[in-house]
C-alpha positions in Angstrom: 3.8 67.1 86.9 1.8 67.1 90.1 1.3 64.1 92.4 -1.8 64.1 93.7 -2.4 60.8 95.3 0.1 57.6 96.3 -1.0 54.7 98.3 1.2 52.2 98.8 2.9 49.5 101.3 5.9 50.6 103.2 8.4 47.7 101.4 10.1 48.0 104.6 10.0 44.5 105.5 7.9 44.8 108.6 6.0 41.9 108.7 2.5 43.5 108.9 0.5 41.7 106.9 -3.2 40.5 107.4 -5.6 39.5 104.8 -8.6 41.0 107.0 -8.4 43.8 104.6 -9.3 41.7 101.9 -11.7 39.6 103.8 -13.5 42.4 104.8 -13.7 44.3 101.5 -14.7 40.9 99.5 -17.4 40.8 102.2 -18.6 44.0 101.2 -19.0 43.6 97.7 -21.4 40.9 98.7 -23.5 43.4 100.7 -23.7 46.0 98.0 -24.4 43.4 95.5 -27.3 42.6 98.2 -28.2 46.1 98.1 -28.2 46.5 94.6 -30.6 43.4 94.0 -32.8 44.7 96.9 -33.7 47.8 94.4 -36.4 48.0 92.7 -35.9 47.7 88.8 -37.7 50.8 87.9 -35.5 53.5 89.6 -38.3 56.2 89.4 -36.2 59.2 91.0 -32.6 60.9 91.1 -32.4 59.9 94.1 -32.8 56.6 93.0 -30.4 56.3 90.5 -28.0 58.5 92.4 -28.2 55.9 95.4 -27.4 53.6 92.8 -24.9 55.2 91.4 -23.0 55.1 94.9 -23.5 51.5 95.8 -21.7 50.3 92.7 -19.0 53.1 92.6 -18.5 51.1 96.5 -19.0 48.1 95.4 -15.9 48.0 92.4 -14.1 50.8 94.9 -14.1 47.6 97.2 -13.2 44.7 94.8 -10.5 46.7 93.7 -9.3 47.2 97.6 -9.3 43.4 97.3 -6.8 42.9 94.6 -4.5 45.9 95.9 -4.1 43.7 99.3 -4.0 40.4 97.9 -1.4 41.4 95.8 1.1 43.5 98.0 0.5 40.3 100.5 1.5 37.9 97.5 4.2 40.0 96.5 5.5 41.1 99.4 5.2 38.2 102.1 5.4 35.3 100.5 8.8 33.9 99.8 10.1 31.0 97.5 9.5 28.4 101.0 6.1 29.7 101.4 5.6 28.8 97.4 7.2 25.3 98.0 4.8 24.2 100.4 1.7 25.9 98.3 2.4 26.1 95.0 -1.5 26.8 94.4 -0.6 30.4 96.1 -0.1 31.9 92.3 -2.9 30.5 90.6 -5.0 31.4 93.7 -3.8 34.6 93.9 -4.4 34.8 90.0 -8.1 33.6 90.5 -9.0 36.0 93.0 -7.3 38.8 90.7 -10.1 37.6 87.8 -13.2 36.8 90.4 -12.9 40.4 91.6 -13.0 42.0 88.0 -16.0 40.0 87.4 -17.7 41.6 90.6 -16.5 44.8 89.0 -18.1 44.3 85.6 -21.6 42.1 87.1 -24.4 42.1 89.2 -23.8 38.6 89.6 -24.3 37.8 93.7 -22.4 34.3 92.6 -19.2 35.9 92.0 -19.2 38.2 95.2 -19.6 34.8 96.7 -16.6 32.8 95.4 -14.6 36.1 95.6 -14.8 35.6 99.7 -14.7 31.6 99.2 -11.0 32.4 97.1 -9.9 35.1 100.0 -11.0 32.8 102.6 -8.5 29.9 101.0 -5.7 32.9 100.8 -6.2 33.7 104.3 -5.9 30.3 105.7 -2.8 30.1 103.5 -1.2 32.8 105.0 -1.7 32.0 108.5 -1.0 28.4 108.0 2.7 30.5 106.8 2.8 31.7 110.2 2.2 28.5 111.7 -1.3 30.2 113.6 -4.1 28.1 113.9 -7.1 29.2 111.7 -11.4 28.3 112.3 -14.4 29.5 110.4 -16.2 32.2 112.0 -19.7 33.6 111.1 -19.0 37.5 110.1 -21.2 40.1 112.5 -21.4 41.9 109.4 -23.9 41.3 106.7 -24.1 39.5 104.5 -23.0 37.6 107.4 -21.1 34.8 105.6 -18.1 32.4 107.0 -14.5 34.1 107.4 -11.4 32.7 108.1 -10.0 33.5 111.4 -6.9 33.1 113.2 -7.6 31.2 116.6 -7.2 33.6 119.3 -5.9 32.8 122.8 -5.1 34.3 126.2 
C-alpha cells in the first residue's frame, strides 16, 4: 500500500495553536457562498458550470479546513482546567463540527454565517486560555464580517 498524502499536527506539544486558520477558512465559505448566490440561475455555458463547479469544491474544501483545526485545537490544547472553566468548549466544538457540514451540504448564506459567529466564540475561548486580551475587528477580506482578534501591543 502506497501513502500518498498525510497532513497532520506535529503532537509534539509545541504550543502553536491559533484559531486564525479556522477564522479565516469559515470566512471564506461565506464569500463563496456570496459568489455562488451572485450567479445567475441559468448557467448557460461550461464555463459556467465549470466556474461553479470550483467555487463549491472551495467552498466544502474550506468548511472541511474548519473542522480539521477546530478539532486538532480541541484535542490537542485544551486540557481538563481549560474544560473546567468552559465547559461549553465540547458542545461548542460539537456545534461548529455540525454548522460546517451544513455549509457543505447548502447554499444556505445563514449557516456560513453562524459557522464564523461559532469560531468567533472558539477563538475568544482560546485566547481567554492564554490569558490575551481579545476585540472584534472588521475582516479586510470579504465578506468583510467581525473576527475575533487578540489585542496586539508594542
Amino acid at each position: 500500500m502506497k501513502i500518498r498524502n498525510v497532513k497532520a499536527h506535529c503532537d509534539i506539544p509545541c504550543a502553536v495553536y491559533d484559531p486564525a486558520v479556522a477564522q479565516f477558512a469559515a470566512l471564506s465559505v461565506v464569500r463563496f457562498l456570496d459568489l455562488i448566490g451572485e450567479m445567475d440561475d441559468n448557467l448557460s455555458s461550461k464555463e459556467d458550470i465549470a466556474h461553479l463547479a470550483r467555487i463549491m469544491e472551495q467552498k466544502e474544501s474550506h468548511a472541511k479546513e474548519v473542522k480539521d483545526a477546530i478539532a486538532t485545537i480541541w484535542g490537542d490544547y485544551f486540557k481538563e482546567p481549560h474544560m473546567e472553566k468552559f465547559p461549553e468548549i465540547h458542545s461548542l466544538t460539537h456545534s461548529i463540527m455540525m454548522t460546517a457540514s451544513k455549509c457543505k451540504q447548502s447554499l444556505d448564506r445563514e449557516n456560513g454565517l453562524k459557522l464564523v459567529e461559532l469560531v468567533n466564540r472558539f477563538a475568544e475561548i482560546f485566547w481567554t486560555t492564554k490569558e490575551v486580551q481579545v476585540e472584534s475587528k472588521k475582516s479586510l477580506n470579504p465578506p468583510n464580517l467581525d473576527l475575533i482578534v487578540p489585542v496586539v501591543s508594542d
